[in-house]
N, C-alpha and C positions, 0 to 999 in steps of 0.2 A: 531453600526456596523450592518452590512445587514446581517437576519439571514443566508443566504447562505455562506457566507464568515466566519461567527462563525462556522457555521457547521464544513466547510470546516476544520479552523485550527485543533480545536476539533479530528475530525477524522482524519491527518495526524498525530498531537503529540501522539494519541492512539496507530497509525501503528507505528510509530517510535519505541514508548514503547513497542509495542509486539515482535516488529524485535530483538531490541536488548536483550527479555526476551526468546524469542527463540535462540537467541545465545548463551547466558547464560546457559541454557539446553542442548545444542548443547554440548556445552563443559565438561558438567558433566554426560553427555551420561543419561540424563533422559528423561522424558517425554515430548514430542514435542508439539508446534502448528502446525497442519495440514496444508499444501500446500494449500488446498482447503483455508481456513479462511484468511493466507493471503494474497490467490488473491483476494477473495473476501472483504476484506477492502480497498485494492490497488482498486476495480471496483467501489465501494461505497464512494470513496473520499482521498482515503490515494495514492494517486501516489506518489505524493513529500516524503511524513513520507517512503515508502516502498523505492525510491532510496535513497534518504538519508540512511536508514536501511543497504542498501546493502553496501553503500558506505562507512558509519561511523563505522560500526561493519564485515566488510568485509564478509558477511553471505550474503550464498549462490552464491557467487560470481566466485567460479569457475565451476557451473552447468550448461552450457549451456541450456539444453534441461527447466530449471528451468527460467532462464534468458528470454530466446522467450517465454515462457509463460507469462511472466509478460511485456514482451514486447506487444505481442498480447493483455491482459490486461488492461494497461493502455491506447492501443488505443481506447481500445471502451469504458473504463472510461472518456477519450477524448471525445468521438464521443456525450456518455449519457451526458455529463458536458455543450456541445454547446445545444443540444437540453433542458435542463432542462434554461439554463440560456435564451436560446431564446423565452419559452415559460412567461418567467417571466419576461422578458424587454420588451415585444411585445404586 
């Protein structure tokens, strides 16, 4: 497997796991994952594990203002994912 693509899963099942351990927290009213960590996992490789997150454990899904963050997010994890794979097929 191409290590980009191992990355890739790796850091999506991560996001996945943190979404739905932040939900889990969510509901017991404890101690949170910061907004910042996971946009920043979602920017680093987790897009998919972060919609799946929202989607499979419905967290944070009625936030709008949370939601266009992670919109804006994932475009420019987009944008960094073309440039990183162009520098590496080229």
């Amino acid at each position: 497997m191409e290590p980009i693509l191992l990355y890739l899963l790796i850091i999506n099942l991560l996001t996945l796991f943190i979404w739905g351990y932040d939900k889990q927290m969510a509901k017991k009213n404890s101690q949170r994952i910061s907004e910042i960590r996971l946009f920043l996992l979602v920017f680093f490789g987790g897009l998919l594990g972060g919609i799946l997150g929202i989607l499979l454990f419905r967290h944070k899904i009625s936030k709008l203002i949370f939601l266009l963050k992670f919109c804006v997010v994932g475009l420019l994890h987009l944008i960094l994912l073309r440039f990183v794979l162009r520098i590496l097929w080229n």
